[in-house]
C-alpha positions as CSV (number, residue, x, y, z in Angstrom):
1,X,28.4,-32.3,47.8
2,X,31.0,-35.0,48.2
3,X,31.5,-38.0,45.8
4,X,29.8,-40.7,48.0
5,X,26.3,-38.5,48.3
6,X,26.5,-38.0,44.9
7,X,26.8,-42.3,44.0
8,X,23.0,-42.8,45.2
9,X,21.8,-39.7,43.2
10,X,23.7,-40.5,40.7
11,X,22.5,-44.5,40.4
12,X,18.8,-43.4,41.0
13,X,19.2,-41.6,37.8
14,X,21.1,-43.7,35.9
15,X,18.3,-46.1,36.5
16,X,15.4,-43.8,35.7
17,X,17.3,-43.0,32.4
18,X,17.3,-46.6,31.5
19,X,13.4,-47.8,32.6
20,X,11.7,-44.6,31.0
21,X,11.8,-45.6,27.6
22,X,11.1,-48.7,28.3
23,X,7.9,-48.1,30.2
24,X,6.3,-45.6,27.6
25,X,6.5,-48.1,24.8
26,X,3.9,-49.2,23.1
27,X,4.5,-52.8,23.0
28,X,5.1,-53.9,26.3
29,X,5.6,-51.0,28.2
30,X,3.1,-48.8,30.3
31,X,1.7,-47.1,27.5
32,X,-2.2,-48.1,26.5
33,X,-2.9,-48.3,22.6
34,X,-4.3,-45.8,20.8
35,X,-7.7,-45.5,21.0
36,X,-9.8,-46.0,17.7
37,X,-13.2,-45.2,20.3
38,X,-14.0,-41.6,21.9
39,X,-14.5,-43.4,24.8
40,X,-11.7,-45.3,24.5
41,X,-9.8,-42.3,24.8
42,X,-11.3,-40.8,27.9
43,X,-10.1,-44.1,29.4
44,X,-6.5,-43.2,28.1
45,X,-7.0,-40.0,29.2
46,X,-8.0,-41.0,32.8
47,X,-5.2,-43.6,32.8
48,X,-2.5,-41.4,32.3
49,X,-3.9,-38.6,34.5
50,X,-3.6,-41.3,37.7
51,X,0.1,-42.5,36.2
52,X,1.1,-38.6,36.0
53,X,-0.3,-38.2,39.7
54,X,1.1,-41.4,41.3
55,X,4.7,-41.2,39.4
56,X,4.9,-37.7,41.0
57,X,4.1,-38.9,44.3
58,X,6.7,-41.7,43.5
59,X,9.5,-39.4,42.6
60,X,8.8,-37.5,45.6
61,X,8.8,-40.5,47.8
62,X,11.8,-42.4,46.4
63,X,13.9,-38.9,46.3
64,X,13.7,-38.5,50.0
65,X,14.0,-41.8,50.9
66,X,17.5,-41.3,48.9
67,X,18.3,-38.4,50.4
68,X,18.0,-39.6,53.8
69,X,19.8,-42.3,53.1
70,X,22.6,-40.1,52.5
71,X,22.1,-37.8,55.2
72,X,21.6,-40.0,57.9
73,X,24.4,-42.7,56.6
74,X,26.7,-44.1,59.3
75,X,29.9,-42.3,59.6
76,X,33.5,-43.8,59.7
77,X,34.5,-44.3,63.2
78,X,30.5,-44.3,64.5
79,X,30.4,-46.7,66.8
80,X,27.6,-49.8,66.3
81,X,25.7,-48.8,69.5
82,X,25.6,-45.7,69.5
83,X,21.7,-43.9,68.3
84,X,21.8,-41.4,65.5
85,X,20.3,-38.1,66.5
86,X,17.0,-37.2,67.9
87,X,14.4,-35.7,66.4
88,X,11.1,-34.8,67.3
89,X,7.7,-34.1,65.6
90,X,6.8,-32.0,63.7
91,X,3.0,-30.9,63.7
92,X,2.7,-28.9,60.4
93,X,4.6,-31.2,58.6
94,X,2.6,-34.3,59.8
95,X,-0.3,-32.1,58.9
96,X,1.0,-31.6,55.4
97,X,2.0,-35.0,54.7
98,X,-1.9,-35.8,56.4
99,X,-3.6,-33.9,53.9
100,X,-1.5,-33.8,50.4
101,X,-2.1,-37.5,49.7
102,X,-6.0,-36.7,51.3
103,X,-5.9,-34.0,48.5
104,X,-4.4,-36.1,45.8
105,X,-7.2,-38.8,46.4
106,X,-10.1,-36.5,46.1
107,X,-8.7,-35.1,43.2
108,X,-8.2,-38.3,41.4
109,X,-12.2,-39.3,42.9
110,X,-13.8,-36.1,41.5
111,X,-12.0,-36.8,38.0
112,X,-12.9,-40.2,37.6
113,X,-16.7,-39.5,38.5
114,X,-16.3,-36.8,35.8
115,X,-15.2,-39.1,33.3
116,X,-17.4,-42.1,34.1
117,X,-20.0,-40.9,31.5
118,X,-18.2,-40.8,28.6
119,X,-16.2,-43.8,29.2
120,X,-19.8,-45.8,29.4
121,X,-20.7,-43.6,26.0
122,X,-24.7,-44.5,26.6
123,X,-26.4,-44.1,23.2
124,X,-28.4,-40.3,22.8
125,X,-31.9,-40.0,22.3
126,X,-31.3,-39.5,18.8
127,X,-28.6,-42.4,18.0
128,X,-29.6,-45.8,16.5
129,X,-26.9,-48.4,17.6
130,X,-26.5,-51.8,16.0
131,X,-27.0,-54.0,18.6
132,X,-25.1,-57.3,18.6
133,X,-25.8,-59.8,21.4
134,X,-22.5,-61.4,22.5
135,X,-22.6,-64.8,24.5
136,X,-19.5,-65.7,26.2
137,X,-18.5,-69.5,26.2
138,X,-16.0,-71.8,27.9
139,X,-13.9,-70.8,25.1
140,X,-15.2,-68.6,22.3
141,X,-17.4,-65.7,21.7
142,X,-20.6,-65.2,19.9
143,X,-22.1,-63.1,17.8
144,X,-26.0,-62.7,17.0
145,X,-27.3,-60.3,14.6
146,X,-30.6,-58.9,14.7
147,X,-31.1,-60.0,11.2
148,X,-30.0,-63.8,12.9
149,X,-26.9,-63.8,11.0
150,X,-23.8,-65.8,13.5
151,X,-20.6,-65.4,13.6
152,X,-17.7,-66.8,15.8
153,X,-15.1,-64.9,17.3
154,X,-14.9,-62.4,14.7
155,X,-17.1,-59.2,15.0
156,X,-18.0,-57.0,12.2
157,X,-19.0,-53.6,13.3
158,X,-19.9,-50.3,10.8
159,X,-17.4,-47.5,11.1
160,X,-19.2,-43.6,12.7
161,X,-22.1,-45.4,13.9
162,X,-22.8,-46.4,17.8
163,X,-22.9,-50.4,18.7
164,X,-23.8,-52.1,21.3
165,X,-23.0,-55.2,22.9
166,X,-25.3,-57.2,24.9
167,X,-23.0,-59.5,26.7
168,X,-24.1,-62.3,28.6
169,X,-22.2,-65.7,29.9
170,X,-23.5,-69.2,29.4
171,X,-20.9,-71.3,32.1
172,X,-18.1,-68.6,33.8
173,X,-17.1,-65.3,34.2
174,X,-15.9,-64.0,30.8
175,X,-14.6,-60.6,30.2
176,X,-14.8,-59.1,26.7
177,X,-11.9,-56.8,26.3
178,X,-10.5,-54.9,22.7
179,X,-7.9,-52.2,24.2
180,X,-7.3,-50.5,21.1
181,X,-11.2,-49.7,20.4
182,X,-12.7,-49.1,24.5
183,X,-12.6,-50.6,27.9
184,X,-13.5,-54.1,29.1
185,X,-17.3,-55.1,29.9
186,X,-17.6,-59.1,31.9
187,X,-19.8,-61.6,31.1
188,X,-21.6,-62.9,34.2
189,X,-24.0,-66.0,34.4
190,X,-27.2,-64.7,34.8
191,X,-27.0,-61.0,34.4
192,X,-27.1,-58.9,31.4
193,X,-24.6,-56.2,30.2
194,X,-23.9,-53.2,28.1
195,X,-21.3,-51.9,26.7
196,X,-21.2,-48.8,23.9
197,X,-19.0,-47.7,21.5
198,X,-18.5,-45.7,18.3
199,X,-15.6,-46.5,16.2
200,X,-13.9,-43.7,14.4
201,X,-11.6,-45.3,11.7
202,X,-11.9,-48.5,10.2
203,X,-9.3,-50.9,10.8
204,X,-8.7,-54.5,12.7
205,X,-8.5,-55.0,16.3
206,X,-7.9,-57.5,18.3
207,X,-8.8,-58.8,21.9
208,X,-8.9,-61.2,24.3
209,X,-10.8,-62.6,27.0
210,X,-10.1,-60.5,30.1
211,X,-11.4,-62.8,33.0
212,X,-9.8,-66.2,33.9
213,X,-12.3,-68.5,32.8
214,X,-10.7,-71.8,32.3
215,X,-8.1,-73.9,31.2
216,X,-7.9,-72.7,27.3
217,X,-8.4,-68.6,28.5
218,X,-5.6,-68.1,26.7
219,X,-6.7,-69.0,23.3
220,X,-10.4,-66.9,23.9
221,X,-9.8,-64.4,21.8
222,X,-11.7,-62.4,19.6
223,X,-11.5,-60.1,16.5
224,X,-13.2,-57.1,15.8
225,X,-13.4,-55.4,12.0
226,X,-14.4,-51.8,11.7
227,X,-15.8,-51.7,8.1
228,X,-17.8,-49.6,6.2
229,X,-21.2,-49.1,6.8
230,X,-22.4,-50.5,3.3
231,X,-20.2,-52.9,3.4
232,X,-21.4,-54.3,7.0
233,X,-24.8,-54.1,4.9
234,X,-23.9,-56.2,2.5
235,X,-22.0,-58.7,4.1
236,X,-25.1,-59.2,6.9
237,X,-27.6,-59.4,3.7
238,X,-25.2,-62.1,2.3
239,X,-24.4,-64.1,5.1
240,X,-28.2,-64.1,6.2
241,X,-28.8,-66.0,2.6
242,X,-26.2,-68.2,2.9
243,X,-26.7,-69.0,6.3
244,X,-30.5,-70.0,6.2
245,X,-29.4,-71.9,3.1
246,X,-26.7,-73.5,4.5
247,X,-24.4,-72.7,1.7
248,X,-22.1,-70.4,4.3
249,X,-18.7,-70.8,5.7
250,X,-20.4,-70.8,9.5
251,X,-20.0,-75.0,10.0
252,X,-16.5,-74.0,9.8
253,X,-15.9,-71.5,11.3
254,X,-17.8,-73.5,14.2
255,X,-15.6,-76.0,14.4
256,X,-12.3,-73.4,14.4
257,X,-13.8,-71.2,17.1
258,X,-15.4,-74.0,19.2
259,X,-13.8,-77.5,18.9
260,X,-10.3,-77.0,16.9
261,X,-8.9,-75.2,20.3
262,X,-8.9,-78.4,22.0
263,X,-9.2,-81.4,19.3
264,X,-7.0,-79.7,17.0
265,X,-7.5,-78.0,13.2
266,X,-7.6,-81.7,11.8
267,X,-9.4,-83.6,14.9
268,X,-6.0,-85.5,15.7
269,X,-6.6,-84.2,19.2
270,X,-4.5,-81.5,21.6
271,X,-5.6,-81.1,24.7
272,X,-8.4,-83.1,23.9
273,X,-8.8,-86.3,21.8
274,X,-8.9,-87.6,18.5
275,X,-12.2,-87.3,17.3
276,X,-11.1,-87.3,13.5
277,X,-12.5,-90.5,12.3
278,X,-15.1,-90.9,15.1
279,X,-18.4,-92.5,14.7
280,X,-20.3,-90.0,16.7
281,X,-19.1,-86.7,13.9
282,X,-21.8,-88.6,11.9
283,X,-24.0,-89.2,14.2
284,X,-26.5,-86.1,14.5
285,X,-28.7,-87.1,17.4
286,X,-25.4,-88.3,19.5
287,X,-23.3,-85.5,18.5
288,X,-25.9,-82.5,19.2
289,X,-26.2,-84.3,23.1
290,X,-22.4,-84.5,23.3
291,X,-22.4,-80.5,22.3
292,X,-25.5,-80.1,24.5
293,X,-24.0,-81.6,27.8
294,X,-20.3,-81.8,27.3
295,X,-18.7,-84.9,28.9
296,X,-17.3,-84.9,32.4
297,X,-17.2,-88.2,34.0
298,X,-14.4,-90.9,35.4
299,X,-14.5,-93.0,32.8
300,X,-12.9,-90.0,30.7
301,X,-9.9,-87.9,31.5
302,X,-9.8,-84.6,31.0
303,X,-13.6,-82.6,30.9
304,X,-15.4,-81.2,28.1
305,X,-17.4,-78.2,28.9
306,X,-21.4,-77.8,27.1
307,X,-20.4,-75.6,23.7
308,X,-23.6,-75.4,22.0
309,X,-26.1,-73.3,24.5
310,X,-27.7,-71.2,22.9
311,X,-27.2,-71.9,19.1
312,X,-29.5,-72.1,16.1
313,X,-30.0,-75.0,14.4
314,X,-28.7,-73.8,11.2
315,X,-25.4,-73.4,13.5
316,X,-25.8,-77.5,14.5
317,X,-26.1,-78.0,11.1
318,X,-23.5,-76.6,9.4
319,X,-21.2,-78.0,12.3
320,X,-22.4,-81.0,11.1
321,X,-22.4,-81.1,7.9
322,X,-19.0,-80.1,8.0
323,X,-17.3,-82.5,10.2
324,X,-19.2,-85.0,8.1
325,X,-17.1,-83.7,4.7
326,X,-14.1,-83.5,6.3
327,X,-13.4,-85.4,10.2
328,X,-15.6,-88.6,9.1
329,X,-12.0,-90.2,8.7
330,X,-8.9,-90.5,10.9
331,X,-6.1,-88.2,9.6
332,X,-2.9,-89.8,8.3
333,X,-0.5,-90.6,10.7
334,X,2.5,-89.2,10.8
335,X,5.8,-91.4,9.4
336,X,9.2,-91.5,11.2
């Protein structure tokens, strides 16, 4: 083969050699995490089963396009009008090329139904999940126990044992979404849904809202610690005292998860206002309606979404009694 059918080849390559490695990476590449979830690594599975298929079908694709490229190149001395050669169809090779993607689809169909019920990994007969109800809000998640224990944006799960999260929205379309421990399950106004999983290892993981929901998406994230089963025991016992006592860290965690995303960890405002120093932090009845019904009117810029649907009033009040030990003043201002 001459030098100029070789340059394509050659650059084709040359490229290949250089995305590759790049695309398999972990961190920012192609590659999915790890899977800490049996299901989680069915979806792995079925994800690189497709990318295996379709980066075949690529190679095939982009190698003939090359090659007729070089085949059918203008030669020197060719004149502009004049047509390259002729050729007619083929029936068995439009045949082929009919039914080999027909094939690949099926194939691709028939292993995806296969895998479907293990990626949903539905509690056995003889299993006993925790079950957590998770509400999705404009721009936190949160967690109910069935002992009543909350929590914000944080989830605390036992290691070797099946959970289960109830997910439902309060506003949007949320989508709850850890990659490292199984696939993604929305949260839809008005509908209720499941999604299973049994963590293998203990460990952090870490996730994110998956649907756009909002101006502050990007900051709806969530955190998910695989722990020991006793130690999910005792932590749940605790918090349940402390919480119905009021004595817990939830007022604070409240205002982190909830309002510091837009007013800011010290209430000196970010996207939203100041509110350090405001009246209405100590002002139960007019705070709770403000949490209640959000603001959105023209004598305000900017719109404040309703953050409190569905709490307890323990939650309220820790809120509040926090904001009244530490926001009932107006932060320093800053010299210079």
């Amino acid at each position: 083969m001459s030098r100029p059918k070789l340059a394509p080849l050659l650059a084709l390559l040359a490229l290949g050699l250089i995305l590759v490695p790049g695309a398999l990476a972990g961190n920012g590449g192609i590659a999915p995490p790890d899977s800490a979830t049996a299901n989680g690594s069915d979806i792995n599975e079925l994800y690189w089963i497709v990318i295996g298929i379709t980066a075949a079908v690529f190679l095939v694709v982009e190698s003939a396009l090359v090659w007729f490229l070089v085949r059918f190149r203008r030669r020197p001395g060719t004149a502009f009008d004049e047509d390259g050669p002729q050729i007619h169809g083929n029936t068995r090779l439009e045949l082929l090329w009919t039914a080999v993607p027909l094939l690949i689809l099926v194939a691709i169909m028939v292993v995806t139904i296969v895998k479907v019920p293990s990626v949903e990994a539905k509690p056995g007969p003889g299993d006993d999940p925790l079950v957590v109800r998770v509400e999705a809000h404009q721009f936190y998640w949160e967690y109910h126990y069935p002992n009543g224990v909350v929590a914000v944006d944080r989830l605390r799960v036992p290691v070797d044992r099946p959970v289960q999260l109830v997910l439902v929205s309060v506003d949007v379309a949320h989508s709850w979404w850890v990659p490292a421990l199984t696939g993604k399950r929305d949260a839809i106004p008005g509908r209720t849904n499941r999604l299973n999983f049994t963590a293998r290892r203990t460990g952090t993981f870490r996730g994110q809202c998956a649907e756009f929901c909002g101006v502050q998406h990007a900051v709806m994230r969530t955190r998910v610690d695989v722990v020991p089963a006793a130690e999910l025991d005792a932590w749940l016992a605790e918090q349940a005292r402390a919480q119905a006592a009021g004595t817990s860290g939830l007022g604070r965690e409240t205002w982190e998860g909830v309002c510091a995303k837009c007013h800011g960890l010290d209430g000196s405002g970010d996207i939203g206002p100041q509110i350090a120093g405001n009246a209405q932090l100590t002002d139960a009845t007019g705070l709770a309606q403000l949490l209640a019904d959000g603001k959105d009117s023209s004598q305000v810029s900017g719109y404040m979404p309703p953050v409190s649907e569905g709490w307890p009033e323990r939650q309220f009040q820790a809120l509040f009694d926090y904001l009244a030990g530490n926001l009932s003043t107006a932060p320093a201002q800053q010299g210079g």
